[in-house]
C-alpha positions in Angstrom: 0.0 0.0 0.0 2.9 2.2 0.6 4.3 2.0 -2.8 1.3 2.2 -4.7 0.6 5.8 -2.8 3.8 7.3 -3.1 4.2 6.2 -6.9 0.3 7.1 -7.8 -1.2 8.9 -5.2 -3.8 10.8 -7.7 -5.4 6.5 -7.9 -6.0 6.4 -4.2 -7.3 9.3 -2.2 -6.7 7.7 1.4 -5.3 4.9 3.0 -8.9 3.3 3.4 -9.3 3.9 -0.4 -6.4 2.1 -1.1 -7.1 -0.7 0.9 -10.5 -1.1 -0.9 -9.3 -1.1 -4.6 -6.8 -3.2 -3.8 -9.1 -5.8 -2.5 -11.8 -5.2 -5.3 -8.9 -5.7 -8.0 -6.7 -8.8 -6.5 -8.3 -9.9 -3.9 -6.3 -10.6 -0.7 -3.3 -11.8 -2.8 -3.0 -8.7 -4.0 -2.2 -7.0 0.1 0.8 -9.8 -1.1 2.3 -8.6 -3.8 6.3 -8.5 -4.2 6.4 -10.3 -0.4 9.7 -12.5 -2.0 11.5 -9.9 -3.0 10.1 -8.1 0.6 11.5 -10.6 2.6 15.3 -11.6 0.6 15.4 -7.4 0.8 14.8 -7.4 5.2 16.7 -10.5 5.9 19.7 -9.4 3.6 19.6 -5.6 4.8 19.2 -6.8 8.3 21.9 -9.4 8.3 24.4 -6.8 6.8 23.1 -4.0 9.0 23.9 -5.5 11.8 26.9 -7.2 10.9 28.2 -3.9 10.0 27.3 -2.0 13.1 29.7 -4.1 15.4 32.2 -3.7 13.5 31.0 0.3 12.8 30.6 0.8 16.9 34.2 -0.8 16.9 35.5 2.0 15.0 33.9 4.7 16.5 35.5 3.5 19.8 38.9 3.6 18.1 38.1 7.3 16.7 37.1 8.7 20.1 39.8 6.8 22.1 37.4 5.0 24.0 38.8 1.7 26.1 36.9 -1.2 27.2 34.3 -1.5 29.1 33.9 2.2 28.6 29.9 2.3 26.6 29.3 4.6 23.4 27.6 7.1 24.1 24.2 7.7 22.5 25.6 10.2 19.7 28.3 7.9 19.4 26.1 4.4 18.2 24.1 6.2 16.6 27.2 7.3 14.2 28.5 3.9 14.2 24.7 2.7 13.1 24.6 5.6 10.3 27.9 4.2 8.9 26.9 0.7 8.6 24.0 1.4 7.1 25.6 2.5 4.1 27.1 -1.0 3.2 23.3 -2.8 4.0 22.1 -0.2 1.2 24.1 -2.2 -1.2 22.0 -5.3 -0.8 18.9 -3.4 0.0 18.7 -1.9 -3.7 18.4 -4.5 -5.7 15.7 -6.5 -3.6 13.5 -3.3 -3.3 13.8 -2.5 -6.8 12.3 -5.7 -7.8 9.6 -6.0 -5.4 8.5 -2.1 -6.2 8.2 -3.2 -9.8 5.9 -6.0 -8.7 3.9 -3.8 -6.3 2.7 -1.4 -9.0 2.7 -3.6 -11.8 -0.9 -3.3 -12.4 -1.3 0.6 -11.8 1.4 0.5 -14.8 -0.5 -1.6 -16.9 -4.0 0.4 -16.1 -2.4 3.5 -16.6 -1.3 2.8 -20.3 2.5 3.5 -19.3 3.5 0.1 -20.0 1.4 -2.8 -22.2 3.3 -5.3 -20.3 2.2 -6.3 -16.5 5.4 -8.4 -15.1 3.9 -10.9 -12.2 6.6 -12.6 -11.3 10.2 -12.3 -10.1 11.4 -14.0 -12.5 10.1 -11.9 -15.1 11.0 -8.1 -13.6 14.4 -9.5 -13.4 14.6 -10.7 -16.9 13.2 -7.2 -18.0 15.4 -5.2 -16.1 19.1 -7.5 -17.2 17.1 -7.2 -20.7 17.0 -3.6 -20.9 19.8 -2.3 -18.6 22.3 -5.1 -17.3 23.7 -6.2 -14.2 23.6 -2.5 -13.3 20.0 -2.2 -13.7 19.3 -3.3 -10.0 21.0 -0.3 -8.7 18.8 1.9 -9.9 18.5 4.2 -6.9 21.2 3.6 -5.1 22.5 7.2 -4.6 18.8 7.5 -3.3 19.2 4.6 -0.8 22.7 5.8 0.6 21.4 9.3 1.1 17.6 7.9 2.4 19.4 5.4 4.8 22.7 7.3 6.4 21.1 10.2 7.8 17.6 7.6 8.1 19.7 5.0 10.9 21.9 7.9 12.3 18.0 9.2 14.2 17.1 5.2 14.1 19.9 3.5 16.2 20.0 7.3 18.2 16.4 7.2 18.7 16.8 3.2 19.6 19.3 4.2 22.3 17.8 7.5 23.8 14.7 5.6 24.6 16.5 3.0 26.2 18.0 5.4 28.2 14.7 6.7 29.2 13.6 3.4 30.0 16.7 2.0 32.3 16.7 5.5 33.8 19.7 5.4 35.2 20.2 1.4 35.3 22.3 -0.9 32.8 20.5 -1.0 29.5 21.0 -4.6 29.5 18.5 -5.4 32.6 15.7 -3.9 30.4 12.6 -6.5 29.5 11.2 -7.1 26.4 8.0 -4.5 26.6 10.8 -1.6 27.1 12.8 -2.9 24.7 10.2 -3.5 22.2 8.6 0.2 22.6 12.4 1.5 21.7 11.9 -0.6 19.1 9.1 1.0 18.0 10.1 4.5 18.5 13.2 4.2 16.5 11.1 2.8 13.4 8.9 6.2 13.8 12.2 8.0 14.3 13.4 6.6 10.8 10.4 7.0 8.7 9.4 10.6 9.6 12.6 11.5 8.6 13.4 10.0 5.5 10.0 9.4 3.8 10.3 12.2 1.5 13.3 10.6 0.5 11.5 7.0 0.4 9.0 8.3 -1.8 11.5 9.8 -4.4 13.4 6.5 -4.3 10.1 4.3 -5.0 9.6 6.7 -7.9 13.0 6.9 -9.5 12.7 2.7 -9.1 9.5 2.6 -10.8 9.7 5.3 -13.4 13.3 4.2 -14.4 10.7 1.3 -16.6 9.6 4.3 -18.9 12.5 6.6 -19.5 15.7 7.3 -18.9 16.5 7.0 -15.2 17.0 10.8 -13.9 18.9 12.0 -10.8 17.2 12.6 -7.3 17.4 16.0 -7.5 15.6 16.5 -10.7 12.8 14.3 -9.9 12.4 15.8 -6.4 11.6 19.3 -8.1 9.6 18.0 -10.8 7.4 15.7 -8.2 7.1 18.8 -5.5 6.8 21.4 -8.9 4.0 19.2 -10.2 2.2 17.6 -7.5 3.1 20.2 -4.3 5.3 19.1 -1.1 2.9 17.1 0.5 2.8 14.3 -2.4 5.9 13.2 -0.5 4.0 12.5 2.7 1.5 10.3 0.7 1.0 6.3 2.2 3.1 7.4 5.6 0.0 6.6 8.0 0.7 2.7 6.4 4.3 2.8 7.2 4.2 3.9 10.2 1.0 1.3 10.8 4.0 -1.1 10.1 7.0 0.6 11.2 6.1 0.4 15.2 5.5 -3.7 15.0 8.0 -4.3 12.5 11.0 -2.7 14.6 9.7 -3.4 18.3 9.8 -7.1 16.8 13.3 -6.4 15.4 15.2 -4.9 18.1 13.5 -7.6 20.8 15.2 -10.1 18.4 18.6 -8.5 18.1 19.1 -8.1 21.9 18.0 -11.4 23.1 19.5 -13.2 20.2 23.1 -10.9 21.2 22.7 -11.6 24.9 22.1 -15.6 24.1 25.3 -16.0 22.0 27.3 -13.7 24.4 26.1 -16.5 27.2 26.9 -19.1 24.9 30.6 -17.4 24.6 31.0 -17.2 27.9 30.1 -20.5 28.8 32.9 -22.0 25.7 
């Protein structure tokens, strides 16, 4: 629902309106649309997010002088967390590409702007190597480094600050999973207000790239906001944040009990 808003938000003129079409056209496979892609794209920017932000917070330490046990501060991880997330952008292109091109595939079709509707994976990624090559899946890549950088430095920050809040005062490691979860959540809010303008240029630059050739973010942001007005950038953000709070409260409960569990599980060899 989000990417069908921020790519043709004239179609759908609320969130409940876009829920309704959707049903009325697909049926509840259609809420499913592009969930392969979806899923390769979260494990994969996950795994290398987080990979990369122990070995980011590492650095940081080094920078700053900082000795063991000595903690980061909260500035501090959320730098290290804004670094790594420019490597996970580099698996997260591709994936989103692909499932964004499935997403909208019939609004392209119904809208005359292409006469063939790809269904599959298979098929958007024999379109896209067809017509651009290998490089073809990085179309909005500059988008996704400048969406994500600045989008995880307030994520991880926000993460931390609230689990600050929360142990007021106490380790951050005695926190239980409702505190940890509502950080959780509050980071994914954190994210999304802050780079969602930037989301929705990226969906379009992804999508659009199918009819012409691909064009920068800074030309499309001033034709989008010259065209449609400022607030077209806001458009599907009530479902993504909807998602965000679950999504992230799930994700950060997972990262901490799954670190603490193999730091036990060191210990212990």
């Amino acid at each position: 629902m989000k990417v069908k808003m921020q790519t043709f938000p004239t179609l759908y003129a609320s969130l409940a309106d876009c829920f309704r079409k959707i049903y009325h056209q697909m049926g509840i496979r259609g809420f499913y649309k592009g969930t392969g892609p979806a899923m390769m794209a979260y494990v994969a920017h996950s795994s290398v997010l987080f990979w990369c932000y122990g070995f980011c917070r590492q650095l940081v330490r080094k920078v700053s002088g900082l000795r063991e046990p000595a903690e980061l501060s909260d500035l501090q991880t959320a730098a290290a967390g804004s670094l790594a997330s420019a490597f996970a952008a580099l698996v997260l292109c591709p994936s989103e590409l692909v499932k964004c091109r499935l997403q909208t595939a019939y609004e392209m079709k119904m809208s005359g702007k292409t006469a063939q509707s790809h269904t599959t994976i298979w098929s958007v990624v024999r379109s896209i190597l067809r017509k651009d090559g290998p490089l073809g899946f990085y179309q909005g890549l500059t988008t996704t480094v400048v969406q994500e950088v600045p989008g995880y430095f307030v994520f991880f920050g926000g993460y931390e600050l609230s689990r600050s809040f929360f142990a007021s005062g106490r380790s951050k490691d005695e926190l239980g999973p409702v505190p940890l979860m509502l950080s959780g959540g509050a980071a994914g809010i954190c994210f999304w207000l802050v780079i969602f303008p930037v989301d929705c240029i990226k969906s379009r630059i992804q999508i659009l790239s199918t009819l012409e050739k691909q064009k920068g973010f800074i030309f499309t942001f001033l034709s989008v906001v010259r065209r449609e007005g400022i607030l077209v950038l806001y458009s599907g953000l009530k479902a993504t944040l909807i998602r965000a709070i679950p999504s992230n409260a799930a994700l950060f409960l997972a990262y901490e009990y799954s670190r603490k569990m193999m730091m036990r599980n060191l210990e212990e060899y």
